[in-house]
C-alpha positions in Angstrom: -5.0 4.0 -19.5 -9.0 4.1 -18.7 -11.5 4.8 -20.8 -15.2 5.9 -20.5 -17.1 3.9 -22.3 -21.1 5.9 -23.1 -23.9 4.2 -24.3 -26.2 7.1 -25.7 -30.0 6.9 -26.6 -30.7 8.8 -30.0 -32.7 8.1 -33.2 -31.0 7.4 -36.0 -31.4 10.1 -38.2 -29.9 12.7 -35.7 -26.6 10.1 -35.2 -24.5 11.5 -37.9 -24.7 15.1 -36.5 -24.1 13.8 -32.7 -20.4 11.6 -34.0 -19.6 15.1 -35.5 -20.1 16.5 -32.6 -18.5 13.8 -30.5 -15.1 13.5 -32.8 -14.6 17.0 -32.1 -14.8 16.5 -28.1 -12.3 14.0 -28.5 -14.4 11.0 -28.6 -13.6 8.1 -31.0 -14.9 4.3 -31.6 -18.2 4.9 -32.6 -20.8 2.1 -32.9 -24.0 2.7 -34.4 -26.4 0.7 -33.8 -30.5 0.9 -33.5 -31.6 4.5 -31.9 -28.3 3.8 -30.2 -24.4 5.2 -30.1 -21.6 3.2 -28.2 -18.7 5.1 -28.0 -15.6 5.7 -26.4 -12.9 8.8 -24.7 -10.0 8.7 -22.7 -11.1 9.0 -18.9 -8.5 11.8 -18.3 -9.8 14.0 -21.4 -13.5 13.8 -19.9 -14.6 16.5 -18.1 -17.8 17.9 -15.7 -18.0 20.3 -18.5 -17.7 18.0 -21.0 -20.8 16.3 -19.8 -22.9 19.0 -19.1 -22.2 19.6 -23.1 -23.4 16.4 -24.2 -26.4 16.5 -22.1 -27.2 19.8 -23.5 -26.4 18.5 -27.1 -29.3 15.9 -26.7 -31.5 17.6 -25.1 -31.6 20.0 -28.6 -32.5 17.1 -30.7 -36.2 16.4 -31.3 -37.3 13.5 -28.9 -34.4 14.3 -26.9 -31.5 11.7 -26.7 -30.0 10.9 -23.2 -27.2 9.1 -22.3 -28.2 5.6 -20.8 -25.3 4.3 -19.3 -21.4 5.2 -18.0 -19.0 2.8 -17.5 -14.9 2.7 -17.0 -12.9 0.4 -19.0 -10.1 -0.3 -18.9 -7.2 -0.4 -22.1 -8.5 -2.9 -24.5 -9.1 -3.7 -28.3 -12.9 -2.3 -28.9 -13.0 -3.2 -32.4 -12.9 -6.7 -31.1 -16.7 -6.7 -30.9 -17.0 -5.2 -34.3 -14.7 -7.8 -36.5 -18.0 -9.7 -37.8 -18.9 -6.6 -39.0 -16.3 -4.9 -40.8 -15.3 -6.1 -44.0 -12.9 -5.3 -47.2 -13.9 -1.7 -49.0 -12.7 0.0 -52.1 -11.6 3.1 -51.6 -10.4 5.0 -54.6 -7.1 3.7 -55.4 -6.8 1.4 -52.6 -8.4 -2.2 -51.2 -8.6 -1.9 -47.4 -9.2 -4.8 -45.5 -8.5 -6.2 -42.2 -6.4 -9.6 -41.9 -9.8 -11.5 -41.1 -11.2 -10.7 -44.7 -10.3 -13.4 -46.8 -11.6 -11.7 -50.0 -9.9 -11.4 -53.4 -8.3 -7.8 -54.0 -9.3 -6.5 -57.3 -5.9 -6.3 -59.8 -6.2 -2.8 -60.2 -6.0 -1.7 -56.8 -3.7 -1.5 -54.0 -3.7 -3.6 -50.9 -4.3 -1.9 -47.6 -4.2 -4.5 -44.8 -5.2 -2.7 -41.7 -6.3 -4.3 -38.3 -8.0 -1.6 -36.0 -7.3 -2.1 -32.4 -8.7 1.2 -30.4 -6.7 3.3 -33.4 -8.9 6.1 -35.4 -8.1 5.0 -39.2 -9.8 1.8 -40.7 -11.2 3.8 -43.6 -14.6 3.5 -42.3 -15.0 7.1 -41.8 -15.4 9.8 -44.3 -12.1 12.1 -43.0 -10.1 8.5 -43.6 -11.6 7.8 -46.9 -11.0 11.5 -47.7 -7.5 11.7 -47.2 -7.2 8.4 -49.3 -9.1 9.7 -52.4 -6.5 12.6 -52.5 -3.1 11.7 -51.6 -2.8 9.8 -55.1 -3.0 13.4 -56.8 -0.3 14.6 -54.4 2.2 12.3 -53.5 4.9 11.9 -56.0 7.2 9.1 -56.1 10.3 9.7 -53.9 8.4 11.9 -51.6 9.0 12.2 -48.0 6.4 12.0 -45.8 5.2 13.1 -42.0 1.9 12.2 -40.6 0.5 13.8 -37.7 -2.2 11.7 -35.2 -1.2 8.5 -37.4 -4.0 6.5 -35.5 -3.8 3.2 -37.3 -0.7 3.7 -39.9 -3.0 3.7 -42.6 -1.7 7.2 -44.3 1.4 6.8 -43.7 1.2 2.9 -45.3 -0.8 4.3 -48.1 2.0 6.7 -49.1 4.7 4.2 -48.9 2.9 1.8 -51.3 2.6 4.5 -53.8 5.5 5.7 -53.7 6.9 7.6 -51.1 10.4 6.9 -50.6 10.0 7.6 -46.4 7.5 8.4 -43.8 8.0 9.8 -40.1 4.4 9.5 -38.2 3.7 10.1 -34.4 0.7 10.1 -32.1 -0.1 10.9 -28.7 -1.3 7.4 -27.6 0.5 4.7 -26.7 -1.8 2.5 -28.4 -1.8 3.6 -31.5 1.6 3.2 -32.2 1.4 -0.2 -30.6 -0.6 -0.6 -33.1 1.0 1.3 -36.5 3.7 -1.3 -35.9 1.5 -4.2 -35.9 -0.2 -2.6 -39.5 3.5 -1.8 -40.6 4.6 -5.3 -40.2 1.7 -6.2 -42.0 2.2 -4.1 -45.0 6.0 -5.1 -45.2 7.0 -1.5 -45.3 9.0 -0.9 -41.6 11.8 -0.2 -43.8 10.1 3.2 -44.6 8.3 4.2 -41.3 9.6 5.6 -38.3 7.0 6.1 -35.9 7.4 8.1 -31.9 5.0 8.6 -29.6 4.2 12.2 -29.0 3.5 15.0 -30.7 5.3 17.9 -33.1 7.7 18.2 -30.8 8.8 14.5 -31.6 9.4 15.4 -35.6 13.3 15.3 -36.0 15.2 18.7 -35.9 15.5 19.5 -39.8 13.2 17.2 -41.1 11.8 18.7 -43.9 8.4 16.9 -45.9 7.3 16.9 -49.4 4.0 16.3 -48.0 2.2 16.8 -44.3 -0.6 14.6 -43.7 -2.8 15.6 -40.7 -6.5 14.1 -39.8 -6.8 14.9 -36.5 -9.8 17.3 -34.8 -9.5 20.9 -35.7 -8.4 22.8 -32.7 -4.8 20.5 -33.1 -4.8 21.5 -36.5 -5.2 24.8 -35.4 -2.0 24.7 -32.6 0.4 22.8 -34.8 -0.2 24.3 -37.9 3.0 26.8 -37.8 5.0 23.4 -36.7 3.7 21.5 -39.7 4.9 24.6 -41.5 8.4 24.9 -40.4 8.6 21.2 -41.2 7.3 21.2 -45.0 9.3 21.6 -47.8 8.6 25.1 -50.1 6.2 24.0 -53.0 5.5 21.2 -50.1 1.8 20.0 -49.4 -0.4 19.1 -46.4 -3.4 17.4 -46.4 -5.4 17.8 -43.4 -9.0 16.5 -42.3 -10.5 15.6 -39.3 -12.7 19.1 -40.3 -16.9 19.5 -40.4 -17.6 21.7 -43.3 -18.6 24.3 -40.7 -14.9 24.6 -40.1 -14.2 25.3 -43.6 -14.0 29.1 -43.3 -11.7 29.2 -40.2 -9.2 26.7 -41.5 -8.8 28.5 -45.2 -8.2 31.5 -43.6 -5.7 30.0 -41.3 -4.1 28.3 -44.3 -3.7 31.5 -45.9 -2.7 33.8 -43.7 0.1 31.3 -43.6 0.8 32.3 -47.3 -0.5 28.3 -48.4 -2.4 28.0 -51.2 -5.6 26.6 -51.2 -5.2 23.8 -54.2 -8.6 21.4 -53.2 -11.2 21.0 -50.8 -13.6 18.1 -50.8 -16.0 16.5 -48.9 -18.3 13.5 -47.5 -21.7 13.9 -46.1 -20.7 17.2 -43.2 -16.5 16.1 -43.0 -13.9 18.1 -45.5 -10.5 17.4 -46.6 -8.0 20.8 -47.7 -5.5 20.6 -49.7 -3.0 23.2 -49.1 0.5 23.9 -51.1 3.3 26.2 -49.6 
């Protein structure tokens, strides 16, 4: 698969509000750096239109950003570049680190040992951490889990070390569950995961979850949301982020014309997490 690789000209207090922006095109592999953004989509997903919006994105912000460069790429690990700089972080329950980090995790927290290779999930953005911080308060020992867009594995592995008895996840790219495996293998759980390429229609016929997890971009949300129902359990939950806070409204009311409960909602700098209960 190619990629197009943009390097985009933008002050740095007007970056946050562009990777918003950006995640929900699809884009993914941000690097920030100095009035700068490097980042990354999937040649086939990128569009005339598509850059016709971003140019008319920058051009709103004061000083006016402007994309300085466009390049193909071709398949390849992007976090490569960025292994000086990521490093072990606490993230409520959990210790996330990759295996590069050779610091000491505290005793009272649980190991998450995660090496990002092109995969959305290293718990370096908010919708990640998000989805962390509340699937302690929802997953119950035993539970069975599915997680939609698994990206790196790190929900699914999360749920497994506290507790959950099994996890199916699946993702459209090939590389991402190349690299789920690799992070599955790491984490010594493969004897819990199954993961397909694909998506809903790759969940097994009957498999029922106690709990849904889904941080992917909203529109997906939006298409597989009556599949994610038919596949939860009654008194089952789903987590789902991936959402601005913008989004909020649409998404409740979604959810509950659905008949799900609205049980949490919480948030980091403009992303939400919801969770919902059948």
């Amino acid at each position: 698969m190619k990629y197009i690789k943009l390097v985009i000209s933008l002050a740095d207090e007007y970056q946050e509000t562009l990777i918003a922006e950006l995640f929900d095109m699809g884009f993914d592999g941000f690097e920030q750096l100095e009035d700068q953004i490097i980042t990354y989509t999937a040649k086939e997903n990128f569009s005339v239109g598509d850059r016709e919006r971003m140019d008319q994105l920058l051009a709103g912000f004061p000083g006016k950003g402007f994309i300085e460069s466009e390049e193909i790429v071709a398949d390849q690990n992007w976090n490569e570049q960025w292994e000086e700089t990521i490093s072990a972080q606490t993230i409520g329950r959990f210790y996330v680190k990759p295996t590069w980090d050779n610091s000491t995790v505290p005793p009272d927290k649980i190991l998450l040992e995660i090496d990002p290779k092109m995969s959305f999930g290293t718990g370096y953005h908010e919708t990640t951490r998000l989805m962390l911080r509340l699937l302690p308060d929802v997953l119950e020992k035993g539970d069975h889990v599915i997680d939609a867009g698994t990206g790196t594995g790190i929900l699914s592995i999360a749920a497994i070390k506290l507790g959950a008895e099994s996890a199916f996840a699946f993702d459209i790219d090939e590389w991402s569950i190349n690299n789920t495996l690799e992070n599955i293998i790491l984490n010594g759980v493969g004897k819990k995961m199954i993961v397909r390429e694909g998506s809903s229609e790759v969940i097994p016929e009957g498999d029922q979850a106690d709990v849904i997890l889904a941080n992917i971009q909203k529109n997906i949300i939006m298409d597989l949301l009556p599949d994610f129902i038919d596949s939860l359990k009654e008194d089952g939950d789903i987590l789902l982020s991936g959402l601005l806070e913008e989004d909020k409204e649409e998404v409740v009311k979604k959810l509950q014309s659905r008949k799900l409960e609205i049980v949490d909602t919480r948030q980091e700098n403009e992303w939400i997490a919801i969770h919902a209960r059948r």
